[in-house]
ROKOLLUM-747454 format. One record per residue (C-alpha): residue in one letter; chain; x negated, y, z negated. Coordinates in steps of 0.001 Angstrom, whole numbers, plus 500000, padded with zeros to 6 digits. Example, Ala and Ser with C-alpha at 12.3 -4.5 7.8 and 13.67 -1.06 7.14 Angstrom:
2
lumlo: A, tikol: A, east: 487700, north: 495500, up: 492200
lumlo: S, tikol: A, east: 486330, north: 498940, up: 492860
END
This chain:
360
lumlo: X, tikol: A, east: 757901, north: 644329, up: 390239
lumlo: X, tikol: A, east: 760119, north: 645011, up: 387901
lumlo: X, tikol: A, east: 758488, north: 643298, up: 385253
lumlo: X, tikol: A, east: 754754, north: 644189, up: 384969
lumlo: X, tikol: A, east: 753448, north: 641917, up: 382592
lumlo: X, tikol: A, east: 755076, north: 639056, up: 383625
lumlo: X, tikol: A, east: 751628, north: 637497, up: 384521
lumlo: X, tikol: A, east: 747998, north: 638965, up: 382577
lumlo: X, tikol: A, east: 745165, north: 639656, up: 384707
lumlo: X, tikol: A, east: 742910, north: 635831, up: 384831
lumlo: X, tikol: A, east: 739776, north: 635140, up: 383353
lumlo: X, tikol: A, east: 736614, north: 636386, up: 386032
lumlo: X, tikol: A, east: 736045, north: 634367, up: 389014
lumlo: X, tikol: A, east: 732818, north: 633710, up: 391219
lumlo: X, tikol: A, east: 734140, north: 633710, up: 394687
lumlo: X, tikol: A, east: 731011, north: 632756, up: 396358
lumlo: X, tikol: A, east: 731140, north: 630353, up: 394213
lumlo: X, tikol: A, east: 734111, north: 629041, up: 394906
lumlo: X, tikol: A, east: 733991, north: 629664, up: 398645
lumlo: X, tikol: A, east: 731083, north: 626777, up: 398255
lumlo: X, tikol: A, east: 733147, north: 624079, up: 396646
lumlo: X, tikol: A, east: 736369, north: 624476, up: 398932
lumlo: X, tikol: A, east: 736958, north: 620787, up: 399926
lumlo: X, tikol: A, east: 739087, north: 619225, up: 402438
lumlo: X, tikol: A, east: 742555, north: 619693, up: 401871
lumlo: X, tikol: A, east: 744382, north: 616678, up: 400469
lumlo: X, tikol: A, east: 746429, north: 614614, up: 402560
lumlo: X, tikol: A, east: 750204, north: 614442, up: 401403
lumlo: X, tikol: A, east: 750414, north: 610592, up: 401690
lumlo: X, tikol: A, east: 748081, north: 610505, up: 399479
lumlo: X, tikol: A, east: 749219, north: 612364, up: 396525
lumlo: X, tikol: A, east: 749594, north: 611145, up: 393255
lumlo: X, tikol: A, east: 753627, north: 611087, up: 392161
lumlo: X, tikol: A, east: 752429, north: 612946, up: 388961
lumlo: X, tikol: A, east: 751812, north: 616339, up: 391419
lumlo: X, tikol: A, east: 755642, north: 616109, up: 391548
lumlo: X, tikol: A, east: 756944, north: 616611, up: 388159
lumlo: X, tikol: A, east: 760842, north: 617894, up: 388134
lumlo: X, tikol: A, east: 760596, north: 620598, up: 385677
lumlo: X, tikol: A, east: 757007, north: 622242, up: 386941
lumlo: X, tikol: A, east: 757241, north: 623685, up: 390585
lumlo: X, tikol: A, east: 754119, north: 622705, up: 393167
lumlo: X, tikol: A, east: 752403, north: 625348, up: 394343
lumlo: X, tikol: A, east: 751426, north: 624629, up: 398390
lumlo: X, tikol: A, east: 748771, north: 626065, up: 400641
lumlo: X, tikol: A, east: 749357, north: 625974, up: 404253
lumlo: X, tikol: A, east: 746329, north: 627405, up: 406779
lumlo: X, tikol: A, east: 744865, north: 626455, up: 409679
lumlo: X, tikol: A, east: 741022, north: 625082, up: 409008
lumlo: X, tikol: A, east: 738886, north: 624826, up: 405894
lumlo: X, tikol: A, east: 735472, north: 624803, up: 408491
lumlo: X, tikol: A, east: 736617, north: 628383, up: 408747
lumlo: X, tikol: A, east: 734483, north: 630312, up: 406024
lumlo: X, tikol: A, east: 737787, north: 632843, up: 405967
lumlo: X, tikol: A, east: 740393, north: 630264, up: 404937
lumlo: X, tikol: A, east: 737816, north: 628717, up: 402952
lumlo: X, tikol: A, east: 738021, north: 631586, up: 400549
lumlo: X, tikol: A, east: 741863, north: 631643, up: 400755
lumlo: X, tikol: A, east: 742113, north: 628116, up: 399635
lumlo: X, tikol: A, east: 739955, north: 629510, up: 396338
lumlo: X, tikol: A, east: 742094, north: 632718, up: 395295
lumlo: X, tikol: A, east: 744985, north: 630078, up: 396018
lumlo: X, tikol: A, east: 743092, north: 627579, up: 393373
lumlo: X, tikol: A, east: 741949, north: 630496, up: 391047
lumlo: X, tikol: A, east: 745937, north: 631434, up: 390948
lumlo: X, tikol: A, east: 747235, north: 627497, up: 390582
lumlo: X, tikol: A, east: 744627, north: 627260, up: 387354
lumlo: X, tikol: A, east: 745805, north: 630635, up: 386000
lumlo: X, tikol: A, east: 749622, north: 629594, up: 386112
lumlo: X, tikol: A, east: 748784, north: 625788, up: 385337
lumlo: X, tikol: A, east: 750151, north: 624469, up: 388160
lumlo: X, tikol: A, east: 749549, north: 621475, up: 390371
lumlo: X, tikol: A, east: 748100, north: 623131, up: 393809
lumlo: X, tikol: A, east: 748418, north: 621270, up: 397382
lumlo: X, tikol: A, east: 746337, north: 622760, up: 400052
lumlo: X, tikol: A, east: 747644, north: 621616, up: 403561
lumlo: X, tikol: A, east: 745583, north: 622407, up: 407043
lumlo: X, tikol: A, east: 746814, north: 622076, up: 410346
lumlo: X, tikol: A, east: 743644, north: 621930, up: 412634
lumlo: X, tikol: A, east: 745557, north: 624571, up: 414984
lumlo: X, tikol: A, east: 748251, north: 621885, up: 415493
lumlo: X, tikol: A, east: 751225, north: 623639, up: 414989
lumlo: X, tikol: A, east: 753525, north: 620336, up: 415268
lumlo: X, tikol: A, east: 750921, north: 619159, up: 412265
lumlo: X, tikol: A, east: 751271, north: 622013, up: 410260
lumlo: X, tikol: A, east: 755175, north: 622181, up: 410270
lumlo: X, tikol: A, east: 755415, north: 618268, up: 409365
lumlo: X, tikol: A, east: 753216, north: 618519, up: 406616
lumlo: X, tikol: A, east: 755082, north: 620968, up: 404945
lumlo: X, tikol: A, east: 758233, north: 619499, up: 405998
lumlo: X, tikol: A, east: 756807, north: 616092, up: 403984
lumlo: X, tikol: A, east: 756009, north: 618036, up: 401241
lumlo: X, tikol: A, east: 759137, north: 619141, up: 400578
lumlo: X, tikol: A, east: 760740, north: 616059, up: 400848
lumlo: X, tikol: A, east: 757873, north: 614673, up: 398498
lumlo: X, tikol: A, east: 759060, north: 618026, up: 396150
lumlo: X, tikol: A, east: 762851, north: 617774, up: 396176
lumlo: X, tikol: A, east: 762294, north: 621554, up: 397148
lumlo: X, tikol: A, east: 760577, north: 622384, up: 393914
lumlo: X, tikol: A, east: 757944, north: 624569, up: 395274
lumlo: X, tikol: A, east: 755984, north: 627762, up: 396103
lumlo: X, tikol: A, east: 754590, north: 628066, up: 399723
lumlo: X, tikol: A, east: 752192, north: 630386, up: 400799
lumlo: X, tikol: A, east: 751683, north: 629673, up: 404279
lumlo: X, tikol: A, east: 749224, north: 631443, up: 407514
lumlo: X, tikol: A, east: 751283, north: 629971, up: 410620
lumlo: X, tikol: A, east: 748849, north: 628675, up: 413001
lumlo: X, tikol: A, east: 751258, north: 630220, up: 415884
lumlo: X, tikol: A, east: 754252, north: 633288, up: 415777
lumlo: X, tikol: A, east: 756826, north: 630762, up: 416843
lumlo: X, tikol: A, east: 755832, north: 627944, up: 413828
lumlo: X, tikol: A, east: 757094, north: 630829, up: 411006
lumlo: X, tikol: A, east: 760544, north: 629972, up: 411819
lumlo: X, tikol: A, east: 760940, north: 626242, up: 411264
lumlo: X, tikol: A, east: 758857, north: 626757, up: 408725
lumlo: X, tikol: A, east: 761133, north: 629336, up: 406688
lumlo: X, tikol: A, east: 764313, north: 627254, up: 407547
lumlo: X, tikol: A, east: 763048, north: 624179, up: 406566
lumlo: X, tikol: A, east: 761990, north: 625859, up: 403011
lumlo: X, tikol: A, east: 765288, north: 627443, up: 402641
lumlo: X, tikol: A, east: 766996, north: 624436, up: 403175
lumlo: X, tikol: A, east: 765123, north: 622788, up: 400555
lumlo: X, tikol: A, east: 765461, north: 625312, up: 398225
lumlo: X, tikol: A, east: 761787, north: 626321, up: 398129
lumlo: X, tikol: A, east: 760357, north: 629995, up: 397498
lumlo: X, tikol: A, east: 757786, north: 631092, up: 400837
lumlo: X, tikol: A, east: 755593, north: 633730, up: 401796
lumlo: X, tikol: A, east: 754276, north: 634030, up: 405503
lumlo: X, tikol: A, east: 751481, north: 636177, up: 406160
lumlo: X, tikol: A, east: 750210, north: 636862, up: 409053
lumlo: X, tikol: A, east: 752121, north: 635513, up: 411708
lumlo: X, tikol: A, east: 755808, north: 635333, up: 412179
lumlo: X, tikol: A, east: 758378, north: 636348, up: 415527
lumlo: X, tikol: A, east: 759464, north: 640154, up: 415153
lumlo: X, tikol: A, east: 763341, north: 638479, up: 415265
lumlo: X, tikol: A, east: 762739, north: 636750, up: 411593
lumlo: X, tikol: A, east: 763387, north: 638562, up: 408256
lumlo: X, tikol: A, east: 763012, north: 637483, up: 404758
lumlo: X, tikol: A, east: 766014, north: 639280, up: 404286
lumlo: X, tikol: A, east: 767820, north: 637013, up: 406544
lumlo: X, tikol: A, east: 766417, north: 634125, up: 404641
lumlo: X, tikol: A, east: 767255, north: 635597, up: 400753
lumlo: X, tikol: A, east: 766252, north: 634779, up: 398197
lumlo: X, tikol: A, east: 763910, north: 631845, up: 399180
lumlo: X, tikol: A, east: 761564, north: 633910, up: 401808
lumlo: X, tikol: A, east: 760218, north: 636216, up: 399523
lumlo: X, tikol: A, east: 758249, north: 638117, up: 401732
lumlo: X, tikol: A, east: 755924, north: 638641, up: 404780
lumlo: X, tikol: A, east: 751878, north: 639918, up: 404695
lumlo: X, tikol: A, east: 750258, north: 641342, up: 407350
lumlo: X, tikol: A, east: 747319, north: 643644, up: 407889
lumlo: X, tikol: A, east: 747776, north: 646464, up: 410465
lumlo: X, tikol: A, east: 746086, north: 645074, up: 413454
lumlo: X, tikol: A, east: 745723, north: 647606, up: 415875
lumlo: X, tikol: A, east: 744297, north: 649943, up: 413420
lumlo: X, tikol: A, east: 741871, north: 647391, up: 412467
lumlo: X, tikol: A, east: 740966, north: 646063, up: 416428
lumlo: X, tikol: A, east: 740972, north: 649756, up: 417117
lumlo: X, tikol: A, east: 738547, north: 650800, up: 414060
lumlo: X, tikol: A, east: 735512, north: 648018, up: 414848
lumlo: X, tikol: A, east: 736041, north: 649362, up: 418271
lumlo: X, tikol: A, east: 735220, north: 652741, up: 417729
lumlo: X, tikol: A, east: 732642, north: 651891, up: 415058
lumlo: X, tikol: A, east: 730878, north: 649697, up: 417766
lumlo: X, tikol: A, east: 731299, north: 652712, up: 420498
lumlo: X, tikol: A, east: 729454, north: 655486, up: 418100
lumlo: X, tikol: A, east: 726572, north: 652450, up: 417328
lumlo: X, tikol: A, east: 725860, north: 652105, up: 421016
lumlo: X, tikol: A, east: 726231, north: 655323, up: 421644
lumlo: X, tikol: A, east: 729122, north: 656265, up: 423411
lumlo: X, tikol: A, east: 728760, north: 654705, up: 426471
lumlo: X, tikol: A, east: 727914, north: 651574, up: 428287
lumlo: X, tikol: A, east: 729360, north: 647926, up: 428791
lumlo: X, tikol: A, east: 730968, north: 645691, up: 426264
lumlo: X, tikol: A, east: 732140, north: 641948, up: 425839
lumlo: X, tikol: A, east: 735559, north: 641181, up: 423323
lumlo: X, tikol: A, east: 736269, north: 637804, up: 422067
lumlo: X, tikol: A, east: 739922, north: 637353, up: 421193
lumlo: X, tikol: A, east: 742040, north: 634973, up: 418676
lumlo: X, tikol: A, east: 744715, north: 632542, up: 419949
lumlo: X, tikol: A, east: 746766, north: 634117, up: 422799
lumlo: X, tikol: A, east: 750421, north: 633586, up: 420832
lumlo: X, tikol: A, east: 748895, north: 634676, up: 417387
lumlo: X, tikol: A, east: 749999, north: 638145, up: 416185
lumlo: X, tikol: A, east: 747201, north: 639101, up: 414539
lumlo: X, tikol: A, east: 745076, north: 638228, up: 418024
lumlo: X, tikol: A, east: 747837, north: 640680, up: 420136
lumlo: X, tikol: A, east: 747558, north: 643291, up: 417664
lumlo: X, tikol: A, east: 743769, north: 643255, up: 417537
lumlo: X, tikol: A, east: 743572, north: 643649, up: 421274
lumlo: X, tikol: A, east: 745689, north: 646111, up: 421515
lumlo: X, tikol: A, east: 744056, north: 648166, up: 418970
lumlo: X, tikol: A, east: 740756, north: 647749, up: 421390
lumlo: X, tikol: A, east: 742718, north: 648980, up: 424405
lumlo: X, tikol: A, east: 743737, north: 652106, up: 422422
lumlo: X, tikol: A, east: 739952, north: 652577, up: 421678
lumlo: X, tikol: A, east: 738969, north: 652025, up: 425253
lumlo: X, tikol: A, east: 741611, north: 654281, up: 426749
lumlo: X, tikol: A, east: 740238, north: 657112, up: 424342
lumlo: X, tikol: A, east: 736731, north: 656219, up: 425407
lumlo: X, tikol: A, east: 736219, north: 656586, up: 429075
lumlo: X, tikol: A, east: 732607, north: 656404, up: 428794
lumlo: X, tikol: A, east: 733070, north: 652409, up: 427566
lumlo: X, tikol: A, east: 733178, north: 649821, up: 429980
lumlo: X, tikol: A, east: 734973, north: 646282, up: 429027
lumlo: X, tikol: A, east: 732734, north: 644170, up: 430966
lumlo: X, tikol: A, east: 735175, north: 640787, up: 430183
lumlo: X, tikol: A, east: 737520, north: 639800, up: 427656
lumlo: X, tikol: A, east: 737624, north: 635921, up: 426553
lumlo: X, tikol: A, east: 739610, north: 633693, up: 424074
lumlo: X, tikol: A, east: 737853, north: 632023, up: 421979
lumlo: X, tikol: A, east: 740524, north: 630710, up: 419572
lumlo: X, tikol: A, east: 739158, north: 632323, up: 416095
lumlo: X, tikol: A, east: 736133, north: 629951, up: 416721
lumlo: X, tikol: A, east: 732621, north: 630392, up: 416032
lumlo: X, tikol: A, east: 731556, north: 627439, up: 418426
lumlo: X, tikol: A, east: 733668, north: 628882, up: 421209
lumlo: X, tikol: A, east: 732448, north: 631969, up: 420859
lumlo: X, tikol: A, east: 728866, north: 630906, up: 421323
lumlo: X, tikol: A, east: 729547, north: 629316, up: 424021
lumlo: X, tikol: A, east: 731536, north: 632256, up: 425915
lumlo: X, tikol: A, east: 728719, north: 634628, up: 424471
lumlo: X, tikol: A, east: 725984, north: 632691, up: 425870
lumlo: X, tikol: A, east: 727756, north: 632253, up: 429288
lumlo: X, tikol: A, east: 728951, north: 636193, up: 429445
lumlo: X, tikol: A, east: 724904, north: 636787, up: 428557
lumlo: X, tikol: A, east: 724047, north: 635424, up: 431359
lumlo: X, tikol: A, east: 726334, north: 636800, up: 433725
lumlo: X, tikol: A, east: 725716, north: 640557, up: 432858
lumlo: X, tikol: A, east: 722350, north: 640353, up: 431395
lumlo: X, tikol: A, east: 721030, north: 643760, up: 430051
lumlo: X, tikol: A, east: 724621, north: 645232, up: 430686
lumlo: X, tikol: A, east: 726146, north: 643949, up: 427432
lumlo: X, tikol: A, east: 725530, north: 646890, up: 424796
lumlo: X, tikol: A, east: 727687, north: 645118, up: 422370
lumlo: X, tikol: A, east: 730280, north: 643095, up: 421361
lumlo: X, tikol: A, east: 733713, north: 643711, up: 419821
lumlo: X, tikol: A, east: 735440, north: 640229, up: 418046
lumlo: X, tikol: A, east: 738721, north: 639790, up: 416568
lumlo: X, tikol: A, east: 737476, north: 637769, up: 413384
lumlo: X, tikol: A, east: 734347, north: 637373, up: 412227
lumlo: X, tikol: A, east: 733613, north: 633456, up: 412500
lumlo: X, tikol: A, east: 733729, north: 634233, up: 416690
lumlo: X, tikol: A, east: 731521, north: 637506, up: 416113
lumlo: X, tikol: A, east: 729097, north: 635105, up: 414105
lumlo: X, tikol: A, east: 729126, north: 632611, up: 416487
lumlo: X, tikol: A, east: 728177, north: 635419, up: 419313
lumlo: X, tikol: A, east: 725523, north: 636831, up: 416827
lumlo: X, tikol: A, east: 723830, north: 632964, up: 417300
lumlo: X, tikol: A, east: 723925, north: 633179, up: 421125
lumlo: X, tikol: A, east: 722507, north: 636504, up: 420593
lumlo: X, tikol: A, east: 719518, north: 634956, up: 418198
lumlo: X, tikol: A, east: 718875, north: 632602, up: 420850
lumlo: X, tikol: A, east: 718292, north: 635110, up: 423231
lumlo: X, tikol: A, east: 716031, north: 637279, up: 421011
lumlo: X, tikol: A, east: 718983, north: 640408, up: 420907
lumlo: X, tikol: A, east: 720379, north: 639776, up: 417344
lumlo: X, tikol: A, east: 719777, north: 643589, up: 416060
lumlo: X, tikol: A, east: 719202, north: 644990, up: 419581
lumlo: X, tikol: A, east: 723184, north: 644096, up: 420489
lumlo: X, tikol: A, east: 725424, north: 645049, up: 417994
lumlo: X, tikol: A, east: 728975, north: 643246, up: 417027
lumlo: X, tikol: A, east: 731807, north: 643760, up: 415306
lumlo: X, tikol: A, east: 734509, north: 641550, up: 413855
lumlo: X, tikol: A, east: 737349, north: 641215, up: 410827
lumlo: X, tikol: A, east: 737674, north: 638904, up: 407774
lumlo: X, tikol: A, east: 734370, north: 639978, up: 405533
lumlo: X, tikol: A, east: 733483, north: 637038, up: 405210
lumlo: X, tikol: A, east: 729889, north: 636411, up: 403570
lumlo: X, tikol: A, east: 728376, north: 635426, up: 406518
lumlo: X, tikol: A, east: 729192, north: 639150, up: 408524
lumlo: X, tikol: A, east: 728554, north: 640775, up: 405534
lumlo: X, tikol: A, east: 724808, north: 639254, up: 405580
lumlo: X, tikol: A, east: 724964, north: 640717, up: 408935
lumlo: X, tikol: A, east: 725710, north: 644219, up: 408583
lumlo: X, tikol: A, east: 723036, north: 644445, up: 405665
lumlo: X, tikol: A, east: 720823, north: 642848, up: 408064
lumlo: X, tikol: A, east: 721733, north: 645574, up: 411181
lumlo: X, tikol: A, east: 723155, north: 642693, up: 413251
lumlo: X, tikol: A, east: 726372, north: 643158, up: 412813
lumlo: X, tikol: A, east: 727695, north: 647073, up: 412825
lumlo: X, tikol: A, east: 730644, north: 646603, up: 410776
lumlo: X, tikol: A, east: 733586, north: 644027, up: 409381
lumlo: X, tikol: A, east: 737200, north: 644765, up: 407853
lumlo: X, tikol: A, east: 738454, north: 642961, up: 405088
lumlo: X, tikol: A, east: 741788, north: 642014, up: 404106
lumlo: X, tikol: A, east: 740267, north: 639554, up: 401392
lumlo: X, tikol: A, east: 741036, north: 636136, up: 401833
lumlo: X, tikol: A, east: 740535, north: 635430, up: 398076
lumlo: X, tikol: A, east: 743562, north: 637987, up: 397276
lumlo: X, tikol: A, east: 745613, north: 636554, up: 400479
lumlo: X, tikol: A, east: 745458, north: 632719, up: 398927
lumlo: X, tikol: A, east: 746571, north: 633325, up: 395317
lumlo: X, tikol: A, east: 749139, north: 636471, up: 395671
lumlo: X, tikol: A, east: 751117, north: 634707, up: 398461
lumlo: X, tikol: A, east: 751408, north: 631881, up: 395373
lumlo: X, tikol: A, east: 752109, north: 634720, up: 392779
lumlo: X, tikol: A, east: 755115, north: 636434, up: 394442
lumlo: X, tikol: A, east: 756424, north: 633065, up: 395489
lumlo: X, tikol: A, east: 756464, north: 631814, up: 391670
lumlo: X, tikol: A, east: 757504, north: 635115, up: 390227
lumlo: X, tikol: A, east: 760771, north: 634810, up: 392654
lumlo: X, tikol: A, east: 761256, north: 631283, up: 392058
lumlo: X, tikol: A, east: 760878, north: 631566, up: 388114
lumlo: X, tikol: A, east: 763458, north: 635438, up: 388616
lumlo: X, tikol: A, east: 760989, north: 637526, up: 386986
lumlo: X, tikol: A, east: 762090, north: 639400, up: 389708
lumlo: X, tikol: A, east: 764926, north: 639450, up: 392856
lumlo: X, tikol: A, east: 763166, north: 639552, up: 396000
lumlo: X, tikol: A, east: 766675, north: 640961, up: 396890
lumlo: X, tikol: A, east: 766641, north: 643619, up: 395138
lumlo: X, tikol: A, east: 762882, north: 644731, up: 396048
lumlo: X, tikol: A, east: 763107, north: 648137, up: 398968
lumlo: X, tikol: A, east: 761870, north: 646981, up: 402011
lumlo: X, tikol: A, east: 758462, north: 647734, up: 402092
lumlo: X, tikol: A, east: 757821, north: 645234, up: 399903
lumlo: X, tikol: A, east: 759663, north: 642757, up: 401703
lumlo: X, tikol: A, east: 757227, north: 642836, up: 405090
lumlo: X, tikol: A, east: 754339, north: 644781, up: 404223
lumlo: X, tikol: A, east: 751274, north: 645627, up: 405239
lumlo: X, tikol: A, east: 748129, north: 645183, up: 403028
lumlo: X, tikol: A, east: 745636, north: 647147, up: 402241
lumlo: X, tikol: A, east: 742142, north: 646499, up: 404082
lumlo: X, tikol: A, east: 738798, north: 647655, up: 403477
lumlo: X, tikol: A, east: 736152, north: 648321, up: 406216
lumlo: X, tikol: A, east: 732616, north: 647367, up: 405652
lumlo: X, tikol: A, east: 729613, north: 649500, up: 407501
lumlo: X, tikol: A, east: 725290, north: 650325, up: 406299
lumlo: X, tikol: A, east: 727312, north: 652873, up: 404326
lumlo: X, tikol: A, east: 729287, north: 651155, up: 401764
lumlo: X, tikol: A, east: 727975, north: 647403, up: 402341
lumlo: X, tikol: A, east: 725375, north: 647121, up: 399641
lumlo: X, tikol: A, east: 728240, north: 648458, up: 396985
lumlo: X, tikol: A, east: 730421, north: 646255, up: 398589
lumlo: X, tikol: A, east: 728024, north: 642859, up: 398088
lumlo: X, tikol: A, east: 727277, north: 643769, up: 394443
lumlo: X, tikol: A, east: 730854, north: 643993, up: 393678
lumlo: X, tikol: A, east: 732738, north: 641752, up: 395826
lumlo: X, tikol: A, east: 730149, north: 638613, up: 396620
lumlo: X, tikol: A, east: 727556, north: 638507, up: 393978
lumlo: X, tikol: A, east: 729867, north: 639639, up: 391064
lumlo: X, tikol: A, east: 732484, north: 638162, up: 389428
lumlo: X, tikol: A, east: 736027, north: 639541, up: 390470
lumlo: X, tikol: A, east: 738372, north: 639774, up: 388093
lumlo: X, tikol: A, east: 742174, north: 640105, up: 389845
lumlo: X, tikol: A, east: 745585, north: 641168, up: 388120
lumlo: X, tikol: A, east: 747966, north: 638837, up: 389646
lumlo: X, tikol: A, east: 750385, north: 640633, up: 387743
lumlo: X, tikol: A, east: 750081, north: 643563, up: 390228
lumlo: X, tikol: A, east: 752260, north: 642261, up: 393269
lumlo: X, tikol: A, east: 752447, north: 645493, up: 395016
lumlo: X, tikol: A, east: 749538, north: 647485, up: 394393
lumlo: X, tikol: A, east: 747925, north: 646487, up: 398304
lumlo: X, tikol: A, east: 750876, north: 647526, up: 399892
lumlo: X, tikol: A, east: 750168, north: 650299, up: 402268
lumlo: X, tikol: A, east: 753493, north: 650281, up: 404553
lumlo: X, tikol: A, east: 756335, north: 648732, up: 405659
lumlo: X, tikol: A, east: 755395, north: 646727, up: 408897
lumlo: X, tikol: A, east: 756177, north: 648300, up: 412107
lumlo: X, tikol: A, east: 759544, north: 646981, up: 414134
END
């Protein structure tokens, strides 16, 4: 950023919390006309669930942002309707005349692209993370798609994999639990757990299931897969943490929560919880919190030209962010400082997560 003090570090927020109060998002209809003053821009969320304790957080580092810039803040969810989540943003900037900031989680790889036309159309500033079709560049889109977030998926699939390998010993059966089949983050998890398993011939991968990112699927696959190979499952790798919570229930109710180990990716409280408890064997965080309000911050810098998105190299263009993994080693530091504390983020600091440009 070419400017480092455009924006001052925020007052200290709880983010547990503010996970608790995350409400509903509001409903577009029903916004007030004042949300849509000319001069000040709107800052919009776009995810996929607030029931999802991962986006929950989001939706507060995206609030904690909004009140730091004093700016009206929309969240949108899609329910994992992509044909919802596109119209609601396309309604909101209709309802905005284009005078906005979107920081939006695709709920497939194909929705990024509507989505970014339709913004650059309007004349609004956007930030994808996550998701998004290798074909589409901000650059392609200047200056109004600022840039793209991801967090290095194989790495992280492949790290919880070997983590849960070494916990169980080095050998003996497994269960996985996989995102949405057209998601990128999902593909890139899985293939980081086929890198593990191709290094580890000693591992067996007794079955692989979707389970769509949810907990209640995930139970119910668990408890099923239980079943089926009994004493066979040594543990279980998941590709976020609300389906690796949602196995760790299925596991309660069979009396093997601590005896089978799992794995998963978000941090979110309730995995942390787990690892301190021995349930869980590890988590990685990319920090939902962070995700939620610097999507906003980069937006709103570009829109307001504290800086030139086209002028920015590359690598900070599609990025990858920096992640943090979460084991008995480092999670008690980890809860002090990240879940009972009070984090205090520079939003100033656009690029100090970026680890990489993202991989073509």
């Amino acid at each position: 950023m070419k400017d480092g003090k455009t924006l001052m570090s925020f007052g200290e927020i709880n983010r547990r919390t503010l996970m608790i109060g995350a409400a509903t998002g509001l409903a577009v209809s029903a916004m007030p006309k004042r949300l849509f003053a000319q001069g000040a821009p709107t800052l919009v969320t776009s995810i996929r669930s607030l029931s999802n304790p991962y986006h929950a957080v989001w939706k507060s580092g995206a609030e904690a942002f909004a009140k730091f810039a004093g700016l009206e803040h929309v969240t949108l969810v899609s329910e994992g309707n992509s044909e919802k989540g596109i119209a609601d943003i396309k309604a909101m900037l209709a309802k905005t005349g284009g005078n906005m900031v979107l920081n939006s989680d695709p709920n497939d790889t194909p929705d990024a692209r509507p989505i970014v036309e339709a913004c650059k159309a309007a004349g609004a500033y956007v930030v994808t993370q996550w998701n998004k079709p290798a074909d589409l560049h901000p650059k392609d889109f200047n200056p109004n798609y600022v840039s793209h977030i991801e967090f290095d998926g194989i790495s992280s699939g492949k790290a919880i994999a070997e983590i849960l390998f070494k916990t169980i010993g080095g050998s003996g059966g497994i269960i996985a639990l996989g995102g949405q089949i057209s998601n990128t983050a999902a593909i890139e998890r899985k293939k980081g757990l086929d890198e593990a398993l191709a290094a580890n011939s000693n591992i067996k991968l007794l079955d692989f299931q979707v389970a769509n990112w949810k907990s209640t699927e995930a139970f119910d696959l668990t408890g099923n897969l239980l079943t089926r190979f009994g004493d066979d499952i040594k543990g279980i790798w998941a590709a976020n943490d609300d389906m690796g919570t949602g196995a760790l229930e299925a596991l309660r109710a069979e009396g093997l929560a601590g005896k089978v180990p799992v794995v998963g990716i978000d941090g979110i409280k309730t995995a942390v919880d787990a690892v301190r408890s021995g349930e869980f064997a590890a988590t990685i965080t990319s920090d939902p919190f962070w995700q939620g309000g610097i999507g906003l911050a980069l937006g709103y810098n570009a829109l307001t030209k504290k800086f030139d998105p086209t002028s920015e190299p590359p690598e900070h263009r599609e990025f990858y962010g920096k992640v943090v993994s979460i084991t008995k080693d480092n999670v008690e530091e980890y809860y002090k400082t990240n879940i009972e504390s009070q984090p205090t983020l520079d939003w100033s600091d656009l690029w100090g997560r970026v680890v990489g440009q993202i991989r073509t």
